[in-house]
C-alpha positions as CSV (number, residue, x, y, z in Angstrom):
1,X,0.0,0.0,0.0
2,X,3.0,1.9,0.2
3,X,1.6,3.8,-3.1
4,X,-1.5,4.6,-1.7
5,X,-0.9,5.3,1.8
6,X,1.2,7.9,4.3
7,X,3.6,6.3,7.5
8,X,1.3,6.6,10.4
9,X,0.1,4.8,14.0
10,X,-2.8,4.5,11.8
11,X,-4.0,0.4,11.9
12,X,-4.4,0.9,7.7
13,X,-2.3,4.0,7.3
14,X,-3.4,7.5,6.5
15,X,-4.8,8.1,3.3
16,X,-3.4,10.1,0.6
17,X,-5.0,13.7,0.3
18,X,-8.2,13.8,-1.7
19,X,-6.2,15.8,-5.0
20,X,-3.2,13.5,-4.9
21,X,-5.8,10.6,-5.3
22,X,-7.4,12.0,-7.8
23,X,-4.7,12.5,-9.8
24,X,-3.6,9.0,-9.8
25,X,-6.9,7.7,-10.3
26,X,-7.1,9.8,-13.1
27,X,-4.1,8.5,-14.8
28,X,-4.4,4.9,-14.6
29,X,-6.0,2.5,-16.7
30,X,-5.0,-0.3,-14.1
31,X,-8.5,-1.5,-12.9
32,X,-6.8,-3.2,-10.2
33,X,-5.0,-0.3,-9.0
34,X,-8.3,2.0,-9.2
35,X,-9.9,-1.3,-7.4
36,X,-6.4,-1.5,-4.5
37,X,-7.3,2.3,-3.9
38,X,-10.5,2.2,-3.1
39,X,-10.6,-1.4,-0.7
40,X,-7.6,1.3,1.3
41,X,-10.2,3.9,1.7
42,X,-13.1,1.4,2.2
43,X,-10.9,-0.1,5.1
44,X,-10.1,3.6,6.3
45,X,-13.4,5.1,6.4
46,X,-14.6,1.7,8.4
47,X,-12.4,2.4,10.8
48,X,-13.0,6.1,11.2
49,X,-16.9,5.0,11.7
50,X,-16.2,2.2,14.1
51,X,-14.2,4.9,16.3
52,X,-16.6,7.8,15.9
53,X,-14.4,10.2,13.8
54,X,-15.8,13.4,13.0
55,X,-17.6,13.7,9.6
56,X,-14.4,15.5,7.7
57,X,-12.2,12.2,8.2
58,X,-15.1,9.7,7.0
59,X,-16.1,12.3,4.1
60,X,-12.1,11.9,3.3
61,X,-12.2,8.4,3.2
62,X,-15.9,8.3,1.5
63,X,-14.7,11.2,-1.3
64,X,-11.9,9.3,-2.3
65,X,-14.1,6.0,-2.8
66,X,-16.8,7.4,-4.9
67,X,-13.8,9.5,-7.0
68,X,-13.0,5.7,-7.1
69,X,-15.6,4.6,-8.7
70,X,-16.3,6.8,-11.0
71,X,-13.1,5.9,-12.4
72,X,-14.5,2.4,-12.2
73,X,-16.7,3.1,-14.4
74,X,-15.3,4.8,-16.9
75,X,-12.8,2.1,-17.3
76,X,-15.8,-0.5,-17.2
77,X,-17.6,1.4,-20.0
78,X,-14.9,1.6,-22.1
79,X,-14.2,-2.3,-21.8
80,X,-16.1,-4.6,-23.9
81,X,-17.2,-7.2,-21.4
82,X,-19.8,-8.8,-23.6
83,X,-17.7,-11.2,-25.8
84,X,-15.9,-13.0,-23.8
85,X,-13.7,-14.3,-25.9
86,X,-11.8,-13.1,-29.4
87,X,-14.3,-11.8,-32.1
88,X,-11.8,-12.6,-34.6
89,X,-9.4,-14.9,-35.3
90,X,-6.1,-13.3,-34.0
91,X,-8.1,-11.2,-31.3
92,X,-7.1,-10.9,-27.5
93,X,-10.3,-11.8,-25.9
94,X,-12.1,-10.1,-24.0
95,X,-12.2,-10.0,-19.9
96,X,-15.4,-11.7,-18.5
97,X,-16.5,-9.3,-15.3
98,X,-16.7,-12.7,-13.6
99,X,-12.6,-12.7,-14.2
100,X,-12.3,-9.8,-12.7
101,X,-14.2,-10.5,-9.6
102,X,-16.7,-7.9,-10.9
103,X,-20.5,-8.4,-10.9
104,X,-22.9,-6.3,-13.3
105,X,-24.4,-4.5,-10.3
106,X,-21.5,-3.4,-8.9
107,X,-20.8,-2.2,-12.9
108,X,-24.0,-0.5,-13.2
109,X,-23.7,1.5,-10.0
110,X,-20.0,2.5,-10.9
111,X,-21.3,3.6,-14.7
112,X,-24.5,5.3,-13.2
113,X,-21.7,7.4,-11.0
114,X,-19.2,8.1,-13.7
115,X,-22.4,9.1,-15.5
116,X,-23.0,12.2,-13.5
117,X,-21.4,15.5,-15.1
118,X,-17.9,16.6,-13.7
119,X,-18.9,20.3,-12.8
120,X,-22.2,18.3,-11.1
121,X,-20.3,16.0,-9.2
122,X,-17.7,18.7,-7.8
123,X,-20.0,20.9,-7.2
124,X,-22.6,18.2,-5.2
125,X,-19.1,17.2,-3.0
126,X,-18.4,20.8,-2.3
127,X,-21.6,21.1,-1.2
128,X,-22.1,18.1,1.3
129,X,-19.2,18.5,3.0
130,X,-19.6,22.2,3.5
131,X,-22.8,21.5,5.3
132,X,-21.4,18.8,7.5
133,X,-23.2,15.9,5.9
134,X,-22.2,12.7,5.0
135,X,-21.0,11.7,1.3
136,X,-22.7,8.8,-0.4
137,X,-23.3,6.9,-4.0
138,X,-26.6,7.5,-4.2
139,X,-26.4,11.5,-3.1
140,X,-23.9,11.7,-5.9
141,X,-26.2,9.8,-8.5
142,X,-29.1,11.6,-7.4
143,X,-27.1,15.0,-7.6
144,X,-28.5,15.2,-11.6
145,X,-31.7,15.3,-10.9
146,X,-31.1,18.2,-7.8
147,X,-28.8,20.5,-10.5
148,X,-31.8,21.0,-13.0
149,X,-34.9,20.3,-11.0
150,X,-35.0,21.3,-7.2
151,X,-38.1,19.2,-6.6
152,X,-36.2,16.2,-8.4
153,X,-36.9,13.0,-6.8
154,X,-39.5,14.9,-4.0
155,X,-41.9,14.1,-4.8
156,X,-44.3,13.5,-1.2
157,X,-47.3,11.2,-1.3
158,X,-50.4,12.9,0.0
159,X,-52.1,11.9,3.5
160,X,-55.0,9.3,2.4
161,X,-52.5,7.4,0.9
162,X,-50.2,7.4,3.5
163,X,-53.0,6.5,6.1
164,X,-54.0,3.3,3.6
165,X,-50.6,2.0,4.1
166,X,-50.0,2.3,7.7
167,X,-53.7,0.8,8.1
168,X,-52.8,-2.4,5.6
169,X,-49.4,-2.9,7.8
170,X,-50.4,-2.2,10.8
171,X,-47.8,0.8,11.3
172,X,-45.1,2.0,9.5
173,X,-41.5,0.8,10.8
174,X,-39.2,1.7,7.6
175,X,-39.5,4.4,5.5
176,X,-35.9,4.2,3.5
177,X,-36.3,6.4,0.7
178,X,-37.4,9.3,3.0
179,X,-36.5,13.1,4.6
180,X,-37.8,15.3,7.6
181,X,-40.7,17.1,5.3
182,X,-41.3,13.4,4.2
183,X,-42.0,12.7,7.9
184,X,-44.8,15.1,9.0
185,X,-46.9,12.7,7.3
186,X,-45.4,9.4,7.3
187,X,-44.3,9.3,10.6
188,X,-42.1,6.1,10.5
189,X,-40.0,4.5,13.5
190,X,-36.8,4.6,11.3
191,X,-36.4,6.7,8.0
192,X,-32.9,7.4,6.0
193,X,-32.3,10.3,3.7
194,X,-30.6,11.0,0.2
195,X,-27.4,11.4,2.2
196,X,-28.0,7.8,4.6
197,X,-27.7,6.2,1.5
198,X,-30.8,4.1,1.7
199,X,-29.4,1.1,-0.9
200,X,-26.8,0.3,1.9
201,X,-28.9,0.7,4.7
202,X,-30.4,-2.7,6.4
203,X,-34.1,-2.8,5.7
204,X,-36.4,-4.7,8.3
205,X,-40.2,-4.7,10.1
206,X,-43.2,-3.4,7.7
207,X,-41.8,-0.8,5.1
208,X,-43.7,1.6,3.2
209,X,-41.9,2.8,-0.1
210,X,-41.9,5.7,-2.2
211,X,-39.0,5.7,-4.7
212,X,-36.8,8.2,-6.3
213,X,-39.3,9.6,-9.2
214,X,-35.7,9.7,-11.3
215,X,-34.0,6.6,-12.7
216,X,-32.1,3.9,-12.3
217,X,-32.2,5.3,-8.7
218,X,-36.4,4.4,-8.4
219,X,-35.6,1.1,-10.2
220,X,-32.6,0.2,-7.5
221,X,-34.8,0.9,-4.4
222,X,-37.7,-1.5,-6.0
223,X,-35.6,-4.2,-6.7
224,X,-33.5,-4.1,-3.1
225,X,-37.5,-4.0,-1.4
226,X,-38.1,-7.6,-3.0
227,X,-34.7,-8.6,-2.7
228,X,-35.3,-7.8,1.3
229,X,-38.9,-8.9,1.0
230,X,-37.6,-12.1,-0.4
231,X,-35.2,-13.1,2.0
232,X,-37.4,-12.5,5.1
233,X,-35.7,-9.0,6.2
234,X,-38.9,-7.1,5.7
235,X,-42.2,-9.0,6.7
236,X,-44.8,-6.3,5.2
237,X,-44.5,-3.1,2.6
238,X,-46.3,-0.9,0.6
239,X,-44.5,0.2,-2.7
240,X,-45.8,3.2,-4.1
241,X,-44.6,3.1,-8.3
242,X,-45.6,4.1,-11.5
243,X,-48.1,1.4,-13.0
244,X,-45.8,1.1,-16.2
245,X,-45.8,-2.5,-17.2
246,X,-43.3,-2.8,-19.8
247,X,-40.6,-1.5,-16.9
248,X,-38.0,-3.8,-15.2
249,X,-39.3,-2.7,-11.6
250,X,-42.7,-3.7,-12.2
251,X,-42.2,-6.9,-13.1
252,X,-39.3,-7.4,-11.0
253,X,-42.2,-6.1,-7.9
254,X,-44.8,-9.2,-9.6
255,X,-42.5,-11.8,-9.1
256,X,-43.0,-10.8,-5.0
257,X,-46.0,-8.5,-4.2
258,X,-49.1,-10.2,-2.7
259,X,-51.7,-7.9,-4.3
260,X,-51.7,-5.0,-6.1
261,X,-54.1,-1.7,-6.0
262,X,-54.4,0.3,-9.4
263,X,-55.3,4.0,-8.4
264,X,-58.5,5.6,-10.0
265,X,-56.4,8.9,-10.6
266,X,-53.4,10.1,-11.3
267,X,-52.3,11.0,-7.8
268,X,-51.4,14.9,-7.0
269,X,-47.7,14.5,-5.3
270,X,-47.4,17.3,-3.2
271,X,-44.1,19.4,-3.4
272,X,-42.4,20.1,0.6
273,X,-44.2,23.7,0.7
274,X,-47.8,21.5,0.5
275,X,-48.5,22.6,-3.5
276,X,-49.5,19.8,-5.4
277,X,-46.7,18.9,-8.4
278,X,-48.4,20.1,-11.4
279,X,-46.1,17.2,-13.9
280,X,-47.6,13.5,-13.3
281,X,-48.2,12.2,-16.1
282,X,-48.2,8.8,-15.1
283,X,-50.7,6.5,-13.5
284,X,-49.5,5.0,-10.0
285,X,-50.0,1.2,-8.3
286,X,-49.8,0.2,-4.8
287,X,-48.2,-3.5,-4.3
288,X,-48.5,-5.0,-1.0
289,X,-46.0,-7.4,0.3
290,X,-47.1,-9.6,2.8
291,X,-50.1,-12.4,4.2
292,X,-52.8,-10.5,4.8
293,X,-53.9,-9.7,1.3
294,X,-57.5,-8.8,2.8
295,X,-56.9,-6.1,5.4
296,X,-54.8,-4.7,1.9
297,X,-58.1,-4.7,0.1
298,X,-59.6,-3.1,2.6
299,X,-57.5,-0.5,3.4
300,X,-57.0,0.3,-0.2
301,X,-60.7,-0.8,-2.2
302,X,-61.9,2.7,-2.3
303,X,-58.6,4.2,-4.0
304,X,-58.5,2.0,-6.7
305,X,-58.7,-1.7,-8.6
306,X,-57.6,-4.6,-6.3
307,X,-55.6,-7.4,-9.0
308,X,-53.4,-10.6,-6.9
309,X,-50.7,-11.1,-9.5
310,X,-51.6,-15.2,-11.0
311,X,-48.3,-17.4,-10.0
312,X,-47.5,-19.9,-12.7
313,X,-45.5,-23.5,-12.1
314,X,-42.0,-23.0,-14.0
């Protein structure tokens, strides 16, 4: 590590300064070396967390890791990992992401992060750390939408539906795609923020859902609800999404949900002053996870068409 890291009484040694990583990650095409200097800071900013360091020392460790993989990304776009092997006689072939100990989500996430402009991502981690917060993937993915639309991904759901959901589960003990406005109405035990980085949070209990409007970031939260859902994590949720059927989230949400409710109307999303968003265009679906398909019907029978998704033997 001797490249990457300072002498110090430091367990993992101190990490280089922010600009002096940059610099290297910008000049190297070694994947592995991009890969070497983020694992340092991911073992840094781990240990910074276990002993309570302030915010500045796990934003150094957490800057340098997302500079990381955006480089990741790049170098992942620009690699064709789809062959597998020589197109022509004569060719090198192509790495597998399997070779490289890489798997396609962790290559989506990287590309969705290199994706975001230059000036946009500076500007977003200027921004966080000056106001003391803490620096994440999906603040920094989600930092598009912010630059050219300040409603963006707030979109809030209005009171009758909230009151639906918490009836159907019985309370609401997750909300992880959430923030403080969010909470005058929802009211959940736990909630986490753009900046708690709700993908890499631990979901549990009965979860109600209302996704990033933008994308891939809406499509991520669905598919890590049923990937939760499915493995027993969370017992009950509500998942509040756009009723677009040709989408990978709504039928990855089939595959899991117990029942769905079609709403009668386009739902008016309220913006955080209380004004209803005057650019929905879409028509909105509630899917229930969970055993208790009924009380679901009830809560939800007068807002819209009650369906139970038809499960087919493979």
């Amino acid at each position: 590590m001797t490249s990457l890291a300072l002498a110090s009484d430091h367990p993992a040694g101190d990490l280089l300064p922010v600009e002096q990583a940059a610099a290297l990650l910008r000049e190297t095409r070694d994947l592995g070396l991009v890969r070497d200097v983020r694992a340092h800071a991911k073992t840094i900013q781990v240990w910074h967390r276990e002993h309570q360091a302030g915010i500045d020392a796990q934003n150094h460790a957490a800057e340098i890791i997302l500079r990381a993989d955006r480089r990741l990304g790049e170098l992942c776009k620009e690699t064709d990992f789809s062959k597998g092997a020589a197109a022509k006689r004569g060719d090198s072939p192509s790495p597998r992401l399997a070779d490289l100990d890489i798997t396609k989500k962790q290559s989506s996430r990287w590309q969705q992060l290199a994706a975001v402009p230059e000036d946009v991502f500076e500007q977003h981690v200027i921004s966080v750390r000056a106001r003391g917060e803490k620096l994440t993937t999906t603040g920094a993915i989600g930092a598009v939408s912010f630059s050219s639309d300040h409603d963006g991904d707030e979109w809030y759901t209005p009171t009758e539906y909230i009151e639906a959901a918490r009836k159907a589960l019985g309370g609401i003990d997750l909300d992880p795609a959430s923030n403080p406005v969010a909470q005058r109405t929802v009211k959940a035990t736990r909630y986490f923020t753009r900046e708690d980085d709700g993908l890499s949070q631990e979901w549990g209990g009965h979860v109600f859902l209302n996704p990033p409007f933008s994308n891939p970031l809406g499509t991520d939260f669905v598919v890590k609800l049923c990937e939760e859902y499915d493995a027993g994590r969370v017992t009950e949720a509500v998942l509040l999404q756009n009723a677009g059927t040709g989408t990978i989230g709504f039928h990855r949400v089939g595959q899991s949900c117990s029942a769905m409710c079609f709403s009668r109307k386009r739902i008016a999303f309220l913006r955080a002053d209380g004004t209803s968003h005057d650019g929905n265009r879409y028509a909105q679906v509630f899917c229930y996870f969970g055993p208790d398909v009924e009380l679901f019907a009830e809560a939800f029978g007068a807002l819209g068409l009650i369906l139970t998704p038809e499960r087919r033997a493979a």
